[in-house]
PATIDREN-604655 format. One record per residue (C-alpha): residue number from 0; z, x, y. Coordinates in nm, 2 decimals. Each point is the difference from the previous one (the first is absolute). Example, Ala and Ser with C-alpha at 12.3 -4.5 7.8 and 13.67 -1.06 7.14 Angstrom:
<recs>
+-----+--------+--------+--------+
: pos :     up :   east :  north :
+-----+--------+--------+--------+
:   0 :   0.78 :   1.23 :  -0.45 :
:   1 :  -0.07 :   0.14 :   0.34 :
+-----+--------+--------+--------+
</recs>
This chain:
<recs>
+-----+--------+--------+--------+
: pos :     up :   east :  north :
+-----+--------+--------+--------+
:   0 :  12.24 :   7.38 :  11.10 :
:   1 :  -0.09 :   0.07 :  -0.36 :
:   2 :  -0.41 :  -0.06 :  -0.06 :
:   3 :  -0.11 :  -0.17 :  -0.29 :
:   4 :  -0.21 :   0.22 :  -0.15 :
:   5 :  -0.28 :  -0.29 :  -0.07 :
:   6 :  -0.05 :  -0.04 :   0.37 :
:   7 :  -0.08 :   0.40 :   0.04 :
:   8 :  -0.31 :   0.05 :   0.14 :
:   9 :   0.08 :   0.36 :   0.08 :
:  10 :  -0.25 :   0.20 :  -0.23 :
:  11 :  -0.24 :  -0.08 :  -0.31 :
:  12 :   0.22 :   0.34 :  -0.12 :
:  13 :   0.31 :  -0.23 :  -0.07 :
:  14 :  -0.17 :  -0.25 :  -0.18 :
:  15 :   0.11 :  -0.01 :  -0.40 :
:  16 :  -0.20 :   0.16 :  -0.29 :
:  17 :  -0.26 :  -0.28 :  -0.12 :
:  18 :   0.15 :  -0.12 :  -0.39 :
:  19 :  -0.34 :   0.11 :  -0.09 :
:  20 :   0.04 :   0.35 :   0.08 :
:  21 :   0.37 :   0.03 :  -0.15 :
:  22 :  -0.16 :  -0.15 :  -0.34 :
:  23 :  -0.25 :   0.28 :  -0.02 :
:  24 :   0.22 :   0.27 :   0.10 :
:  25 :   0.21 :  -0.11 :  -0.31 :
:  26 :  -0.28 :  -0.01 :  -0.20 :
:  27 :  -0.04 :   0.32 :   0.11 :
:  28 :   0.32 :   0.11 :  -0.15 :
:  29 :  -0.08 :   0.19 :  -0.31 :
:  30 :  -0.09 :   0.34 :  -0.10 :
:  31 :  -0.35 :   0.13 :   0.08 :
:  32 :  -0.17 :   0.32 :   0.17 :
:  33 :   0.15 :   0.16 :   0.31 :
:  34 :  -0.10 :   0.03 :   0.42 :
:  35 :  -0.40 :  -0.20 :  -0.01 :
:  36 :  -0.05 :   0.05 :  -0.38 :
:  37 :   0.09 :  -0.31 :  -0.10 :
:  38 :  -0.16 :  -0.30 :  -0.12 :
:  39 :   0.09 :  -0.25 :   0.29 :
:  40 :  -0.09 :   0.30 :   0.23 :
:  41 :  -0.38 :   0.04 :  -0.16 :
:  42 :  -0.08 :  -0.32 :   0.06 :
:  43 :   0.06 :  -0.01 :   0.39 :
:  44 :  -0.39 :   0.16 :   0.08 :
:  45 :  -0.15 :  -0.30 :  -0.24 :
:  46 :   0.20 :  -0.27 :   0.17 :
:  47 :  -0.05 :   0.09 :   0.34 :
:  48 :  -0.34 :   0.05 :  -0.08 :
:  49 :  -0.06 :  -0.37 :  -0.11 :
:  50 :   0.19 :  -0.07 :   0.33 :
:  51 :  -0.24 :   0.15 :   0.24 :
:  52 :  -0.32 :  -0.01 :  -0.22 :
:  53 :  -0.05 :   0.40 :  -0.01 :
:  54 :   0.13 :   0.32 :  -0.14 :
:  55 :   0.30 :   0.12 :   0.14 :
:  56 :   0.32 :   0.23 :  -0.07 :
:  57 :   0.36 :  -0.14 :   0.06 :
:  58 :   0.25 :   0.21 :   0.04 :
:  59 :   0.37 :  -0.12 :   0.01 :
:  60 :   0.28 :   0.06 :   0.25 :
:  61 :   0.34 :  -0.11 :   0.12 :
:  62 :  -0.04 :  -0.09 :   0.33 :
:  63 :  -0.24 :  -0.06 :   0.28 :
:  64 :   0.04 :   0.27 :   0.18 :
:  65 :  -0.09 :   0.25 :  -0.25 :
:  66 :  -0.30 :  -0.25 :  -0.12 :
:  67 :  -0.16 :   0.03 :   0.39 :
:  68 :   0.09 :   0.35 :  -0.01 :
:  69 :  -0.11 :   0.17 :  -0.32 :
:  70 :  -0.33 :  -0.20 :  -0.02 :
:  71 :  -0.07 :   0.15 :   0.37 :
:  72 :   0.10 :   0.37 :  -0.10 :
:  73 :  -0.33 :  -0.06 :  -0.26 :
:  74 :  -0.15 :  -0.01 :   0.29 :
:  75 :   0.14 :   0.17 :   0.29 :
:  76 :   0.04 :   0.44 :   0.05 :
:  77 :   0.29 :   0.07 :   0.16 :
:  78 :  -0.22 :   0.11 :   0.30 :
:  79 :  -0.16 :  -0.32 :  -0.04 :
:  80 :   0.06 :  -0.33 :   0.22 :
:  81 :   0.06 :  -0.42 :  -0.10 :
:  82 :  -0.16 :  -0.19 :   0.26 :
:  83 :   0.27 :  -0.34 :  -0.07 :
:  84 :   0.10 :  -0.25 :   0.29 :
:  85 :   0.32 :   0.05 :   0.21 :
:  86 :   0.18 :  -0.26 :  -0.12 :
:  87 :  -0.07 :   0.12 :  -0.39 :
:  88 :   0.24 :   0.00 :  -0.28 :
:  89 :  -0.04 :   0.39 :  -0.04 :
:  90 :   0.06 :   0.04 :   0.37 :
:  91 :   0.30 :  -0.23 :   0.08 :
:  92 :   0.17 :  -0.02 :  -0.32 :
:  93 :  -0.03 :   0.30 :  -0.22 :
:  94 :   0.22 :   0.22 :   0.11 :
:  95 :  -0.22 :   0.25 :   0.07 :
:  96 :  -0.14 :   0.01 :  -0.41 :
:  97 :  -0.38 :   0.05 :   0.09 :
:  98 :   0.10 :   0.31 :   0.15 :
:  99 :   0.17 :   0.09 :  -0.26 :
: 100 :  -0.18 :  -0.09 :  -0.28 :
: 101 :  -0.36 :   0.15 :   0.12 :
: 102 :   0.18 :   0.29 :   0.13 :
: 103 :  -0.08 :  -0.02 :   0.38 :
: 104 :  -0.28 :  -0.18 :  -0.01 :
: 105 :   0.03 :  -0.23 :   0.35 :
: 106 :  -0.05 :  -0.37 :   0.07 :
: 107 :  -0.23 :  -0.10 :   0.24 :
: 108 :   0.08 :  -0.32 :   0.23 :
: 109 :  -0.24 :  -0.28 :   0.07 :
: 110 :   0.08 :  -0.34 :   0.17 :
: 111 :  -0.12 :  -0.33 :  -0.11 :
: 112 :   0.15 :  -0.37 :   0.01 :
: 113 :   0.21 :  -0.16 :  -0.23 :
: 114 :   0.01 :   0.36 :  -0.16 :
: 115 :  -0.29 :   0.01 :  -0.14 :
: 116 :  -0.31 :   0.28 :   0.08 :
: 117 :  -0.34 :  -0.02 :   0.08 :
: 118 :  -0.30 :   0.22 :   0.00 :
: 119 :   0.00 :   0.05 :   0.36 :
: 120 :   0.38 :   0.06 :  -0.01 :
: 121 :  -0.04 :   0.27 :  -0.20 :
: 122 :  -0.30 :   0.13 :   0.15 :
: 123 :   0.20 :   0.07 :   0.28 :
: 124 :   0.26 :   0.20 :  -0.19 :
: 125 :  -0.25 :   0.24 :  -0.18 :
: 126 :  -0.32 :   0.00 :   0.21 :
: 127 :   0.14 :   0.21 :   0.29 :
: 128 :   0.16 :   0.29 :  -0.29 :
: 129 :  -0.24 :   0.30 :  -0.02 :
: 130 :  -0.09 :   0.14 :  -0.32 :
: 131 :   0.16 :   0.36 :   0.03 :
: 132 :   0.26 :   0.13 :  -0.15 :
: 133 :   0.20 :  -0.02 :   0.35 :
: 134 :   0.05 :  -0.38 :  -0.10 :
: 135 :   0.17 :  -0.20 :  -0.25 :
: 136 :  -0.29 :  -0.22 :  -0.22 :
: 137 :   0.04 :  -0.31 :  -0.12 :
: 138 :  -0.03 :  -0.04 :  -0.36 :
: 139 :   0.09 :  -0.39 :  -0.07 :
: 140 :   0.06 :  -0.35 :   0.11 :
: 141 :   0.31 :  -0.19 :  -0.06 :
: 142 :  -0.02 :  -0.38 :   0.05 :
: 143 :   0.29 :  -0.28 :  -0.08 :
: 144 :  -0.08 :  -0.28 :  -0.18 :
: 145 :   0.20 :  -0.22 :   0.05 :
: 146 :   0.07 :   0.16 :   0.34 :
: 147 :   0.27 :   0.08 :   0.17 :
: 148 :   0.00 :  -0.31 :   0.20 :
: 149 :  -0.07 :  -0.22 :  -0.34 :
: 150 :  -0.41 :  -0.03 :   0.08 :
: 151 :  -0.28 :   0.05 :  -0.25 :
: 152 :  -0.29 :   0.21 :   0.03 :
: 153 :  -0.34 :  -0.22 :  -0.06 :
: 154 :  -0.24 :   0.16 :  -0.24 :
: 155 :  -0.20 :   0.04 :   0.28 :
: 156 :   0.20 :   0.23 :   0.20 :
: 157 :   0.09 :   0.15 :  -0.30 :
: 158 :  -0.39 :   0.11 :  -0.10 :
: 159 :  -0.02 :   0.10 :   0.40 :
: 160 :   0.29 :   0.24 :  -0.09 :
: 161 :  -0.12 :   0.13 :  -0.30 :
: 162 :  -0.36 :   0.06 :   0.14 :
: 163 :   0.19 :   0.27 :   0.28 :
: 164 :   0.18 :   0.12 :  -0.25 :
: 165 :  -0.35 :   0.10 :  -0.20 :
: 166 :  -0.12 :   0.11 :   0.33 :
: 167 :   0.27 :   0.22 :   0.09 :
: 168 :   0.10 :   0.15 :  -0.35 :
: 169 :   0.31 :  -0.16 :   0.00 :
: 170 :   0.19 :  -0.14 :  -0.26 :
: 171 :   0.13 :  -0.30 :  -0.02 :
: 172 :   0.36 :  -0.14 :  -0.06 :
: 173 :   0.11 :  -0.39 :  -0.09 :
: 174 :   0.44 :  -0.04 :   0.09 :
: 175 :   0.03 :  -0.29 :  -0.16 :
: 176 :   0.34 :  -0.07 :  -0.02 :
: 177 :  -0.09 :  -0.40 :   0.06 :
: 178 :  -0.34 :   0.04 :  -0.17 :
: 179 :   0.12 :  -0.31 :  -0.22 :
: 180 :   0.03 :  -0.18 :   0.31 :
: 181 :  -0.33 :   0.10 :   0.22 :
: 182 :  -0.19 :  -0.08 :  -0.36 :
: 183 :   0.19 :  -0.34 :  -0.02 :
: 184 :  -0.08 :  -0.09 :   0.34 :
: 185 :  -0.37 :   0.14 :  -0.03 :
: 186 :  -0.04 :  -0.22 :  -0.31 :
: 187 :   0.07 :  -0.34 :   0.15 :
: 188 :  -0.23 :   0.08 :   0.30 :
: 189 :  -0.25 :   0.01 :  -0.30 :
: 190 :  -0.11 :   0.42 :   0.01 :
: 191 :  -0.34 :  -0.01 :  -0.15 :
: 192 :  -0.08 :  -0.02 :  -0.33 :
: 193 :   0.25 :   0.37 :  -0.03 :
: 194 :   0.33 :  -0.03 :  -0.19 :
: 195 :   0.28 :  -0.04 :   0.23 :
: 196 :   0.10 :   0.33 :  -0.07 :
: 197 :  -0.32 :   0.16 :   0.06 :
: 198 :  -0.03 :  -0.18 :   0.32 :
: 199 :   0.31 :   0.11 :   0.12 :
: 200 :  -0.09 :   0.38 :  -0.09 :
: 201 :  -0.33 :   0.05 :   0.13 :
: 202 :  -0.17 :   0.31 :  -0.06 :
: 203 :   0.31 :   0.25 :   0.02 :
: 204 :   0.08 :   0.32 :  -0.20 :
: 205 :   0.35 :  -0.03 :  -0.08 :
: 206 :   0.21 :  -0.33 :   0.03 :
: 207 :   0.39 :  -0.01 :   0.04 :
: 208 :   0.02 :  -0.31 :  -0.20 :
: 209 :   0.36 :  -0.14 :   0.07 :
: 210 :   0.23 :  -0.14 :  -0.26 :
: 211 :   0.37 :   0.00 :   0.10 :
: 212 :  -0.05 :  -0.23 :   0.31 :
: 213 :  -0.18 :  -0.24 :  -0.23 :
: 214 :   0.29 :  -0.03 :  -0.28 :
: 215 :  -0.02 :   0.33 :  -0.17 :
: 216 :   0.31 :   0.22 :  -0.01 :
: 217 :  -0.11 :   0.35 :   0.01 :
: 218 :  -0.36 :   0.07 :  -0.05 :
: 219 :  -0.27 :   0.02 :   0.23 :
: 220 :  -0.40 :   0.04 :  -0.11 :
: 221 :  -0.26 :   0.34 :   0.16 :
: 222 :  -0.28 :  -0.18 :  -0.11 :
: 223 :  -0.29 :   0.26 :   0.06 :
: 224 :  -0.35 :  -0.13 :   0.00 :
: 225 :  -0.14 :   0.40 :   0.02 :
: 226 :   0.17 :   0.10 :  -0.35 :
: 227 :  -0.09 :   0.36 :   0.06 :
: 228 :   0.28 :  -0.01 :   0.27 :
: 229 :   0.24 :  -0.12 :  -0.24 :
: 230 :   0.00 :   0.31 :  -0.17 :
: 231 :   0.13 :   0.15 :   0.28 :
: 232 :   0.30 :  -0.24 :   0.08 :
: 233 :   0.11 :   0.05 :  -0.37 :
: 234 :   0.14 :   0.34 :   0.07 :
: 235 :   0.10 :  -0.09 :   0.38 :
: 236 :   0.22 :  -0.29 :  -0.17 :
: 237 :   0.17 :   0.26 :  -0.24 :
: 238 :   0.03 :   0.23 :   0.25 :
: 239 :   0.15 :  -0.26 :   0.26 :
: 240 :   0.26 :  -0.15 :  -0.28 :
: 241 :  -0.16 :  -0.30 :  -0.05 :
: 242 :  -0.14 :   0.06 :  -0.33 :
: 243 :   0.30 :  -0.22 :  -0.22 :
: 244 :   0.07 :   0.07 :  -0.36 :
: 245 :   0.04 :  -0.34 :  -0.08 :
: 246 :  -0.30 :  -0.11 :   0.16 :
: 247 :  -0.05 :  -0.34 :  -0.18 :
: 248 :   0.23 :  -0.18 :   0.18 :
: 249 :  -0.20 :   0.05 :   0.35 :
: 250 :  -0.33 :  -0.08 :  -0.26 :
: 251 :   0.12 :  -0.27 :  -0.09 :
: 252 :   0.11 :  -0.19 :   0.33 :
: 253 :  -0.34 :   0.11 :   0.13 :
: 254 :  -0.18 :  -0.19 :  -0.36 :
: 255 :   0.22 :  -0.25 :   0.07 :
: 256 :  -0.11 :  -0.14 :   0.33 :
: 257 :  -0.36 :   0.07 :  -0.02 :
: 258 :  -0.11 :  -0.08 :  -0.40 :
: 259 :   0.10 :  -0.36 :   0.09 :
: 260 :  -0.07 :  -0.02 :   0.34 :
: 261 :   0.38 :  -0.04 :   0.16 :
: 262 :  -0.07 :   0.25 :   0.20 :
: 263 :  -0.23 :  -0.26 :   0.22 :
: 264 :   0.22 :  -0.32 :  -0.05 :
: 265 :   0.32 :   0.18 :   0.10 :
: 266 :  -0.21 :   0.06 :   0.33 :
: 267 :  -0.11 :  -0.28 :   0.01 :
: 268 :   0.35 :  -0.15 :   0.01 :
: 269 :   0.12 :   0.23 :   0.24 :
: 270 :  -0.34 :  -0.11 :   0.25 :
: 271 :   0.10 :  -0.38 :  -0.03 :
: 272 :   0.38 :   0.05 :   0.09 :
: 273 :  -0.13 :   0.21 :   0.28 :
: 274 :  -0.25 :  -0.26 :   0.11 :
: 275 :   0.27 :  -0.27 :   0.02 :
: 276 :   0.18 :   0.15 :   0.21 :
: 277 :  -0.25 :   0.13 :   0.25 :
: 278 :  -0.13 :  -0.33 :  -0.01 :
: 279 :   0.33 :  -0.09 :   0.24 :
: 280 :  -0.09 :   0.25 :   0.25 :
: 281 :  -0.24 :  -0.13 :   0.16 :
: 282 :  -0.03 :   0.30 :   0.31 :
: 283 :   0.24 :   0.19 :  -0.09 :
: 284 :  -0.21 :   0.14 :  -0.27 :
: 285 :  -0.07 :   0.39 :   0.14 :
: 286 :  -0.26 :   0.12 :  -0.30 :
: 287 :  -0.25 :  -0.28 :  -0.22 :
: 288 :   0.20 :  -0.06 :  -0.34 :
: 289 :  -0.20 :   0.11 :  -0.30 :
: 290 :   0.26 :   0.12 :  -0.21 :
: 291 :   0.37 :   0.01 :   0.00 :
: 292 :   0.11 :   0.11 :   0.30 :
: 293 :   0.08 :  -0.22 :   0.30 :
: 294 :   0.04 :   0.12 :   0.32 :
: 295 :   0.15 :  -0.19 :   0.25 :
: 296 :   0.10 :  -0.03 :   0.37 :
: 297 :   0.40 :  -0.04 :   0.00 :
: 298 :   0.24 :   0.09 :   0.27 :
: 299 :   0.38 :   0.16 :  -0.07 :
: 300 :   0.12 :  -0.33 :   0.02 :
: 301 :  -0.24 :  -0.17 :  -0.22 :
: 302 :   0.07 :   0.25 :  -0.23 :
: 303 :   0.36 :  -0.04 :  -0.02 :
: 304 :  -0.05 :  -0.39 :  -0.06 :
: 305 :  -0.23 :   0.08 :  -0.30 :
: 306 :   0.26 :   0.25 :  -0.14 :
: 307 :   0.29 :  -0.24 :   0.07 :
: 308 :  -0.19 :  -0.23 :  -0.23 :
: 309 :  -0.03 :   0.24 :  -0.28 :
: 310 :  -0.30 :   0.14 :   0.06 :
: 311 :  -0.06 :   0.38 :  -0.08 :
: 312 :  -0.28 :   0.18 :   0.20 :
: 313 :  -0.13 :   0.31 :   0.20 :
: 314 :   0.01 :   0.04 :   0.35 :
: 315 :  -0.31 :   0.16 :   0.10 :
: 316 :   0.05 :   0.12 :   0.33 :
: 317 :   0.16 :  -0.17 :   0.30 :
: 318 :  -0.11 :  -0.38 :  -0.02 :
: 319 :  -0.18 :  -0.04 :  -0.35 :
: 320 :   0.10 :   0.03 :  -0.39 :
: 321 :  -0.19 :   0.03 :  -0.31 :
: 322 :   0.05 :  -0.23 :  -0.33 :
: 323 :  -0.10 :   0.11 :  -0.28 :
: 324 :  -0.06 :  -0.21 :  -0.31 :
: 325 :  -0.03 :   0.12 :  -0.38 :
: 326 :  -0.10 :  -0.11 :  -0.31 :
: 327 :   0.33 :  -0.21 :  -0.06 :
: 328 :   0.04 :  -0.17 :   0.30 :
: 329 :   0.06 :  -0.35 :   0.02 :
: 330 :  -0.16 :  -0.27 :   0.09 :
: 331 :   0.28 :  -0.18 :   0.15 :
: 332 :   0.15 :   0.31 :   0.16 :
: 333 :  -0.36 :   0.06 :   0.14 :
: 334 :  -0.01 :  -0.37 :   0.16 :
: 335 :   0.39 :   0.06 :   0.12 :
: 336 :  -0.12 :   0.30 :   0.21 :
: 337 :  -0.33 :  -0.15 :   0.12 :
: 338 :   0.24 :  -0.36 :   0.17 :
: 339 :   0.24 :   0.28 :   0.13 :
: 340 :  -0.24 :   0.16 :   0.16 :
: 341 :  -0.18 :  -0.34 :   0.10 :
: 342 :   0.39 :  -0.11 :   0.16 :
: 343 :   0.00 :   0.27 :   0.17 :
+-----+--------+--------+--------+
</recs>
């Protein structure tokens, strides 16, 4: 049968471009300086800046992948090593970009629930490599926030990370393709007196800070709080194609969803329709909800009865599926999912 396309909870990708972000690409529209030399572009390090309350240097790229992967090249030799967890965006879902993009340089695995890493986890990954030349070092962190299992680091376990990474040399490396959603989520628990945004980031050196999940079109944000490393992802972003002549229209989705703040209602939004739902689960709930992913405990038969009623999803493996909500979704199609689920 034919889904309607407002009950999809297949990926935060399908969801539409925000009217917010079409209206400042149009304003975009007119003559002005070429690649990151335009006016929109300038103003990206002041605005993010204000955002996260200290000097920084954004870059601007098309996609994810390239975001996670240039701002880790910075930072990474190609003989060099990312410590990330196994179930990490630049492992699973990249295609094998890290290696290409620093050259080599390998990931290194650690395990942790819900996705997410710890101190000790990654302890055990780099404590037992010997500093010789025989081995491969570790030269960064990569952490998820959201991660890939839709739960937010605390600003705890985020300063427990940071404080290895000082102790180790490493650098340290934010995905945030659902940042707007782990700072939305970290704001209502009432972070601290910290911006949402600056609660959600911790103490990192360069932050993948995600804009096409959250209703952007094609623009994602390297938000570098270490400007010096900047300087070198400039020429890795020419060299790697990503360097776009007409570079205002990424600008200005990016200006678009952080001068006024969309950025943390649309993720917001996307939080609340993901909180209805899992709100029907009861124990079928496999991972805490904290963002906008919902994991639940289906079999191939309750599957088929959710599709059968219109419903648009990912399996994820044998007996469960993953929903995803966006920016857009619904309030009603959220409450429709969460009584199928209940009825079921």
């Amino acid at each position: 049968m034919t889904t309607d396309t407002a009950r999809a909870f297949l990926s935060d990708n399908a969801a539409p471009v925000h009217p917010e972000v079409w209206e400042a690409m149009r304003a975009a529209d007119a003559s002005d300086s070429p690649y990151d030399g335009d006016a929109i572009s300038q103003r990206l390090d002041e605005a993010f800046g204000a955002l996260f309350g200290r000097e920084v240097a954004v870059l601007w790229v098309a996609t994810g992948t390239a975001a996670n992967c240039l701002a880790l090249a910075a930072m990474v030799p190609p003989h060099g090593a990312v410590v990330c967890h196994e179930e990490a965006h630049i492992e699973m879902d990249e295609g094998g970009a890290p290696g290409f993009f620093l050259h080599g340089a390998k990931l290194l695995l650690a395990r942790g629930d819900s996705a997410k890493l710890t101190p000790d986890a990654i302890r055990a990954v780099v404590d037992p490599i010997r500093d010789d030349v025989h081995q491969v070092q570790p030269h960064a962190i990569s952490i998820t926030q959201a991660s890939e299992y839709g739960c937010c680091y605390r600003a705890d376990e985020l300063a427990a990370i940071s404080a290895l990474a000082r102790e180790k040399g490493l650098g340290l490396h934010m995905d945030g393709a659902r940042f707007a959603n782990a700072a939305a989520f970290l704001s209502d628990l009432g972070a601290g007196a910290s911006t949402a945004a600056q609660a959600a980031a911790g103490d990192v050196d360069a932050l993948s800070f995600g804009c096409v999940k959250n209703g952007g079109m094609s623009a994602e944000a390297i938000v570098f709080f270490d400007p010096t490393l900047a300087d070198v992802a400039r020429y890795r972003r020419k060299r790697a194609g990503h360097l776009q002549s007409k570079g205002r229209f990424l600008a200005a989705q990016l200006l678009a969803m952080v001068e006024g703040d969309l950025w943390l209602a649309n993720g917001r939004a996307a939080n609340a329709a993901a909180g209805e739902v899992a709100r029907a689960c009861a124990d079928r709930l496999m991972q805490p909800v904290e963002a906008n992913e919902v994991f639940v405990r289906l079999s191939p038969q309750e599957r088929e009865v959710l599709r059968d009623q219109g419903f648009a999803f990912y399996d994820w493996g044998a007996d469960a599926a993953r929903f995803v909500t966006a920016w857009n979704t619904r309030e009603d199609d959220a409450r429709a999912l969460a009584t199928a689920i209940a009825g079921l």
